[in-house]
N, C-alpha and C positions, 0 to 999 in steps of 0.2 A: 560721412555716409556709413551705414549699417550693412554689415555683413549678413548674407544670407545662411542663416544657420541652420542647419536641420536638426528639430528637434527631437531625441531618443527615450524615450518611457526609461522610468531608474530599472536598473534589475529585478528589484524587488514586483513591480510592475508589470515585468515581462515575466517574470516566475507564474506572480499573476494570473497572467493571461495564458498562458498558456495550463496551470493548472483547469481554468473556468474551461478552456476547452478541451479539455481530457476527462472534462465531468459531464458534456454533452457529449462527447463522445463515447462516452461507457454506458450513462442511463438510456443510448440508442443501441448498442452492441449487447446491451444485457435487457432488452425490454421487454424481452419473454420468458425470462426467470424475474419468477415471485418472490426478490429477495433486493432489499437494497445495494447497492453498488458498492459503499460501504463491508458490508459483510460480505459483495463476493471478495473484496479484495483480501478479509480474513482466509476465506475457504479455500483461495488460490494459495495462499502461505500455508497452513493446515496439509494442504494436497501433498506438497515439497517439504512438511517436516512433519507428516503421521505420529504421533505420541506426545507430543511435547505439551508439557505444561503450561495452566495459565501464566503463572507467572511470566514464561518464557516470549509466548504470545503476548503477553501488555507489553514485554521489555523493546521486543520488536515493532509491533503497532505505534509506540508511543501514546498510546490512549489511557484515559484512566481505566482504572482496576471496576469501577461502576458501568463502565462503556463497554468494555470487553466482556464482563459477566452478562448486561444485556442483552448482547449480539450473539455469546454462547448459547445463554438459555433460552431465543428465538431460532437459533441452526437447530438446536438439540431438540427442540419441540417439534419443529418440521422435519424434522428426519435428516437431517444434513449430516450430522454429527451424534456421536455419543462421548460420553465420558468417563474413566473407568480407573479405578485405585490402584497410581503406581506400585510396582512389585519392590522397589527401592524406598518409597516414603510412604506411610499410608495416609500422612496429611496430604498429600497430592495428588490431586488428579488430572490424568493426564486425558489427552481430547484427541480424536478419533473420528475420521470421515468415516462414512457409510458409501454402499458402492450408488446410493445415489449423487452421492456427491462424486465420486469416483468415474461417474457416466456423465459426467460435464467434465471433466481434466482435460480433453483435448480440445474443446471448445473453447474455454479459460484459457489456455496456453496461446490458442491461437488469436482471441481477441486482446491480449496483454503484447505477444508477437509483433501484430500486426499495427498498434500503437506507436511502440519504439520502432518498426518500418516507416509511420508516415513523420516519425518525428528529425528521423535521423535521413529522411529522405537527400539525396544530392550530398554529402558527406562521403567523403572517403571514407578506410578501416586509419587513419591516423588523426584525422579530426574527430570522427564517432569517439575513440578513445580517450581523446582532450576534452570533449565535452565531457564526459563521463568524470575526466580527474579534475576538472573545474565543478561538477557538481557535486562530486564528494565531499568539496576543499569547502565548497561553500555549505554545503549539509555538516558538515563539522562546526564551522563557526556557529553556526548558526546554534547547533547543540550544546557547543560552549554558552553562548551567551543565555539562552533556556538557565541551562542548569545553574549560569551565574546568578539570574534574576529569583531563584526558586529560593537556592542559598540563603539572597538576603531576605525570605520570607519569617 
């Protein structure tokens, strides 16, 4: 006789799905800013580190060096952003909200807030934590095996 077994979606699957719905739920929390979802999530970084370089910004994004010069040179053209010649390198330029971008930070803060609210809902402060250090541990491997596979490029 066969056991009734319940069956569980891999991690990977549940990473997933819960991504697909963190993308419905942002292109409905952001549907009245004229900017893809994508790029608010550069502008919310940008907000929390005023100066920094692309470089700095691709290292963080993970995006290619083509992606992020895209998405700069479409903030920068709407007014989101400017860009202005480190005082320390003058090969570098460093990237700079505008206070229109500056007049959505509490909005951004609180639609990013309010995500990890529904995410971490019914969770103690000792599971919210654990979950946190099982997604790091797993965002590490994972960056391991990226960089392994690039290696053997």
């Amino acid at each position: 006789m066969k056991k009734n077994r319940i069956h569980h979606p891999s991690i990977g699957r549940l990473l997933g799905m819960i991504n697909h719905q963190g993308n419905i739920y942002f292109m409905h929390a952001f549907k009245d800013i004229p900017i893809g979802h994508a790029q608010i999530f550069t502008l919310h970084h940008l907000i929390h580190h005023d100066g920094i370089s692309q470089k700095h910004l691709t290292k963080y994004t993970k995006l290619d060096k083509s992606s992020i010069a895209s998405q700069l040179h479409y903030l920068e053209k709407n007014g989101y952003l400017y860009r202005k010649q480190s005082p320390d390198d003058a090969r570098v330029l460093n990237i700079y909200v505008t206070e229109k971008t500056r007049s959505m930070e509490k909005e951004l803060n609180e639609i990013f807030q309010n995500w990890s609210r529904i995410l971490l809902n019914g969770f103690d402060e000792d599971e919210q934590k654990e979950v946190q250090f099982i997604l790091l541990r797993m965002l590490e491997n994972a960056q391991l095996k990226i960089k392994e596979i690039k290696n053997e490029k």
